[in-house]
BAKE-263590 format. One record per residue (C-alpha): z, y, x. Coordinates in steps of 0.25 Angstrom, whole numbers, plus 5000, padded with zeros to 4 digits. Layout:
<rs>
ZYX/...
</rs>
This chain:
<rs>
498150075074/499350135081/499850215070/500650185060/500150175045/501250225037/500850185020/501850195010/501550144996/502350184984/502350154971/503350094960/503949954956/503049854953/501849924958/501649844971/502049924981/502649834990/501649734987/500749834991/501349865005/501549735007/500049705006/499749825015/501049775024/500249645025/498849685026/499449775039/499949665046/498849565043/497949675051/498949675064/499749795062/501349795062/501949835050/503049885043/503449915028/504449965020/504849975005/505750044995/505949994981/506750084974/506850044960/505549984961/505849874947/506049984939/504750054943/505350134954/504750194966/504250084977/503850124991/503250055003/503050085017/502050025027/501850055040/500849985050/500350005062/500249925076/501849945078/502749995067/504250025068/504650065054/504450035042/504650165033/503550275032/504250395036/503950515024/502650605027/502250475037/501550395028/499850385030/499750325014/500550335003/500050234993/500450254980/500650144968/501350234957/500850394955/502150434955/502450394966/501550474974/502450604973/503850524976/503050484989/502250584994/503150635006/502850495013/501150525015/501150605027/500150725028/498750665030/499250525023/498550455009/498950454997/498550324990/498850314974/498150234963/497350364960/496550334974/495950204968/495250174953/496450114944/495350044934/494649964945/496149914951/496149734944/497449754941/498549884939/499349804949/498349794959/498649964960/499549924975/498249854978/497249944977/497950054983/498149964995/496549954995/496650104995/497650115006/496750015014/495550085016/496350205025/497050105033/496549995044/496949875039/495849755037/495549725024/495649575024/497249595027/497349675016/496749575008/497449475015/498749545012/498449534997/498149394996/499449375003/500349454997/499949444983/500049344971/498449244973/498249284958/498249444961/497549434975/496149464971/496449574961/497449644972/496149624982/495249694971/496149814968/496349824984/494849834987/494749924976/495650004980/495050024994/493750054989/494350184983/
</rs>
């Protein structure tokens, strides 16, 4: 892959975005690409807008999405999808909790999870480092129920 992967993930505080792009961050390295990520907090403990951007590819030399660059927006909270809309360029996915079955997710904190396994199935990273990445990122007692909302996710 010589082009870039531009993915931003939005959402609200405490929703796990930036455990979500850390994950995918991790998952991206682990498969051999050079990475680079960003993060704006806002006022995230008090419920306020969070962002994340990820970018990979076999070089990368920035870590912000440029607006109307990014190939997915993922989407944790729904009104967020609005507020971040102008950063999906023409062509790019829109990823929200209304792409997967909110009933089959273990856990309602598993939603960053599950979209990931939603975002997986468009990009080329190898399933073991995203499995990998969860297990090293997350607490040992979550793991398992983060892996089950992941794969349900990418089955959707």
């Amino acid at each position: 892959m010589n082009d870039t992967i531009n993915i931003v993930i939005a959402g609200i505080g405490g929703q796990g975005v930036i455990k979500a792009s850390d994950i995918l961050s991790e998952a991206a390295f682990t498969a051999g690409y050079d990475v680079k990520k960003s993060e704006i907090h806002g006022m995230s403990q008090r419920g306020g807008s969070v962002t994340s951007d990820v970018r990979f590819a076999k070089k990368v030399f920035s870590p912000t999405v440029p607006p109307g660059e990014a190939d997915f927006l993922v989407v944790l909270a729904d009104d967020q999808v609005e507020i971040n809309c102008h950063l999906l360029k023409k062509g790019g996915k829109l990823i929200t909790s209304k792409d997967i079955d909110l009933s089959k997710i273990p856990n309602p904190k598993t939603l960053n999870t599950a979209l990931l396994g939603a975002l997986s199935s468009f990009i080329g990273i190898p399933l073991k480092n995203w499995e990998e990445a969860i297990r090293k990122l997350l607490p040992p007692k979550s793991t398992d129920m983060n892996i089950e909302a992941f794969n349900m996710g990418r089955k959707q």
